[in-house]
C-alpha positions in Angstrom: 112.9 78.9 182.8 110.4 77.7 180.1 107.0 78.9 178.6 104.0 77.2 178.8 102.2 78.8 175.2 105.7 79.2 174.1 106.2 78.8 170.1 109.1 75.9 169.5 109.3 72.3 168.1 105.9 71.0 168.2 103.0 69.8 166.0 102.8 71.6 162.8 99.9 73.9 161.7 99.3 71.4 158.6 98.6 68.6 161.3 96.1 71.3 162.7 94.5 71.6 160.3 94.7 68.0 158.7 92.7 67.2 162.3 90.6 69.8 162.0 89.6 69.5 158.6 89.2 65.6 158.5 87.2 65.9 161.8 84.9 68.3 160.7 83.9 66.3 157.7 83.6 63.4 159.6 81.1 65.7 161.9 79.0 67.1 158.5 78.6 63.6 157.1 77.5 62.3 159.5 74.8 65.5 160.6 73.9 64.9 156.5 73.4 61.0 157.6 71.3 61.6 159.8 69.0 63.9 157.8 69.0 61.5 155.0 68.3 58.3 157.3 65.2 60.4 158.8 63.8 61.0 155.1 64.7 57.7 153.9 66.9 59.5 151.3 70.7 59.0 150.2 71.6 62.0 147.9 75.2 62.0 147.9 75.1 65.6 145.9 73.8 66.9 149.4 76.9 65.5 151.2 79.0 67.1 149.2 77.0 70.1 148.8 76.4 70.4 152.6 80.5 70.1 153.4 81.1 72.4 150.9 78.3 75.3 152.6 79.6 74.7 155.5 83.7 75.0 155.1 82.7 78.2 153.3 81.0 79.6 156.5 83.3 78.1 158.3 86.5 80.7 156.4 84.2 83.4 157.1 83.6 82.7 160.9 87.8 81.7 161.2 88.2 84.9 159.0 85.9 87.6 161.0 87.3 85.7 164.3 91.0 87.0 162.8 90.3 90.4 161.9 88.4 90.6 165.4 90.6 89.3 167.8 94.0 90.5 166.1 92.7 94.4 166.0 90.4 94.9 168.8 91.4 92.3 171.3 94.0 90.8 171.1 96.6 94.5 171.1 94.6 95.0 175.1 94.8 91.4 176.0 91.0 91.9 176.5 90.2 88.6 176.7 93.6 87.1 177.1 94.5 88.6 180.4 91.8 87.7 182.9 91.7 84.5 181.1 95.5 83.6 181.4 95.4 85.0 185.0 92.5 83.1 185.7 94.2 79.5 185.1 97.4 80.7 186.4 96.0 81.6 189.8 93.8 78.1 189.9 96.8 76.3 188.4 99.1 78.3 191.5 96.1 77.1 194.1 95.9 73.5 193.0 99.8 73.1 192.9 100.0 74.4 196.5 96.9 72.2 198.1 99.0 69.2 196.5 102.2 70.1 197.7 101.9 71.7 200.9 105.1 70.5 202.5 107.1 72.4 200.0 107.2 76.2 199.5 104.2 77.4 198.6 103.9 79.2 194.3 103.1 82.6 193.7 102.7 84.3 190.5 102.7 87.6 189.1 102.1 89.7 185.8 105.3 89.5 183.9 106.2 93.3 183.5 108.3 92.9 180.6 106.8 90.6 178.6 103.2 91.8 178.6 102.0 88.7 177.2 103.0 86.2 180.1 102.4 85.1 183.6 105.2 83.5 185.6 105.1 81.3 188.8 107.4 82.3 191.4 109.0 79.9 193.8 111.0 81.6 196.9 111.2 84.6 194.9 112.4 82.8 191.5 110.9 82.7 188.3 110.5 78.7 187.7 107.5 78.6 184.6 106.1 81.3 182.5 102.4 81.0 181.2 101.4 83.0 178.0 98.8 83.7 176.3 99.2 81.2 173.9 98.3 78.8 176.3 95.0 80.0 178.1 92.9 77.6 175.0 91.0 81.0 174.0 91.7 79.5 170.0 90.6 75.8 170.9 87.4 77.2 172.4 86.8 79.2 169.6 87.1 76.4 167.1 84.8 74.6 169.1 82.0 76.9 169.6 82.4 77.7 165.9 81.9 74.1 164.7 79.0 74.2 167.3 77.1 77.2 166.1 77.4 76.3 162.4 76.0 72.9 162.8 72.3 72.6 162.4 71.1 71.4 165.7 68.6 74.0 167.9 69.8 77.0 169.8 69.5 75.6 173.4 71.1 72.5 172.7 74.5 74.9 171.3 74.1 77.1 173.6 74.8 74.0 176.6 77.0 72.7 174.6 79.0 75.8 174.4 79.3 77.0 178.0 79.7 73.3 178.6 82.7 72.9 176.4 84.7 76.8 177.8 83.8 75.0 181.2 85.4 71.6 180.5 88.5 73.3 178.7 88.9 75.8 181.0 89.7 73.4 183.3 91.4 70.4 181.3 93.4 73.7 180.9 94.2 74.4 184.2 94.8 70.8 185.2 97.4 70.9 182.3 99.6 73.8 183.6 99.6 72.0 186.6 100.8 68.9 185.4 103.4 70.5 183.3 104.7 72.1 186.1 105.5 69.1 187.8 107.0 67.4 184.9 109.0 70.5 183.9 110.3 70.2 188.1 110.4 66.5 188.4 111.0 65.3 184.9 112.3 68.0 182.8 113.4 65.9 180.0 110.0 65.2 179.5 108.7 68.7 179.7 108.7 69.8 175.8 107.1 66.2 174.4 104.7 66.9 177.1 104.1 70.2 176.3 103.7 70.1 172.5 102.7 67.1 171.7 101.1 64.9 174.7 99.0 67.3 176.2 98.2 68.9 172.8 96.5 65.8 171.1 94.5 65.1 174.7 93.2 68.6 173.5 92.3 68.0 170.5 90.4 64.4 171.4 88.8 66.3 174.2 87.4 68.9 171.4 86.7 65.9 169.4 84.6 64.2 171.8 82.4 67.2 172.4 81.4 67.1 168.7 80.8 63.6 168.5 78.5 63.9 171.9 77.1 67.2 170.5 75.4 65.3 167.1 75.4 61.8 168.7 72.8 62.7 171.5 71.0 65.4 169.8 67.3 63.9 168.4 67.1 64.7 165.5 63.9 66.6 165.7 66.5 69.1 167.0 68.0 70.0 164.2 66.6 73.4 162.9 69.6 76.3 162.2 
């Protein structure tokens, strides 16, 4: 049996944070553009001045987010366990209404590993579902690029619930999918898993930035 969320060969946290870092810029140059097109003004000091503000808010946010979620949440699965049940028990539902002519998935609490969900075929363990995998850290990130841009407090707060929505269930149609490979096509399974699905992730996060600045007027922007 594999892990969904599991830890194993797949991309590296520089490549994270390469993406991360390089798309974020891309996202505060542009913000800074815009500002600077609307004044009929190019001060490049402000560019750099702006980036720099706002990676420095940006360690704090990550940082309090760390302390946060390792001590108080994280240890009681506060978060983590309605959230990873949630997409296990939509991901269980969708597999069956696709697949009714086979045994129909279950799923249950695994009561070793605290951590983990595990879908159940005629009694057998065939895919476990951690944490790791419920996208609580990639909707995170993306709320906290969100809050710290400077666009006005309804048009983040859409945004926001929008974007848990949306990866909530890219995330659930994800575990699905991977259940099929990891039956149908198991050779497949672990390129799926950490790499194919994980860059449609990270576009998807992407591409709720870019529509997040790109549509906002700019009459909106006020922190």
């Amino acid at each position: 049996m594999s892990n969904i969320g599991e830890s194993g060969n797949k991309i590296s946290i520089f490549e994270v944070v390469y993406f991360y870092k390089s798309s974020i810029t891309y996202l505060i140059k542009y913000t800074v553009m815009q500002v600077e097109n609307a004044n009929n003004k190019k001060y490049i000091s402000l560019k750099n001045k702006s980036i720099l503000y706002f990676f420095i808010k940006l360690l704090v946010l990550v940082s309090a987010w760390f302390v946060l979620y390792s001590i108080f949440l994280r240890p009681e699965r506060i978060i983590d366990r309605p959230l990873t049940n949630f997409i296990t028990n939509a991901a269980t539902g969708i597999i069956n209404m696709i697949s009714p002519n086979t045994a129909p998935l279950s799923w249950q609490e695994e009561p070793v590993k605290k951590d983990k969900n595990v879908l159940l075929k005629e009694g057998k363990k065939v895919l476990g579902i951690q944490d790791a995998c419920n996208g609580i850290d990639l909707m995170f990130i993306y709320i906290g690029i969100i809050v710290l841009l400077p666009y006005s407090t309804k048009r983040k707060l859409i945004f926001s619930i929008a974007g848990i929505v949306i990866i909530t269930l890219a995330n659930i149609a994800r575990v699905s999918l991977l259940y099929y490979i990891y039956r149908y096509h198991n050779a497949a399974f672990e390129f799926s898993h950490h790499y194919f699905f994980t860059i449609l992730m990270y576009i998807l996060i992407f591409y709720g930035w870019l529509l997040f600045i790109k549509k906002g007027k700019l009459n909106e922007q006020s922190s």
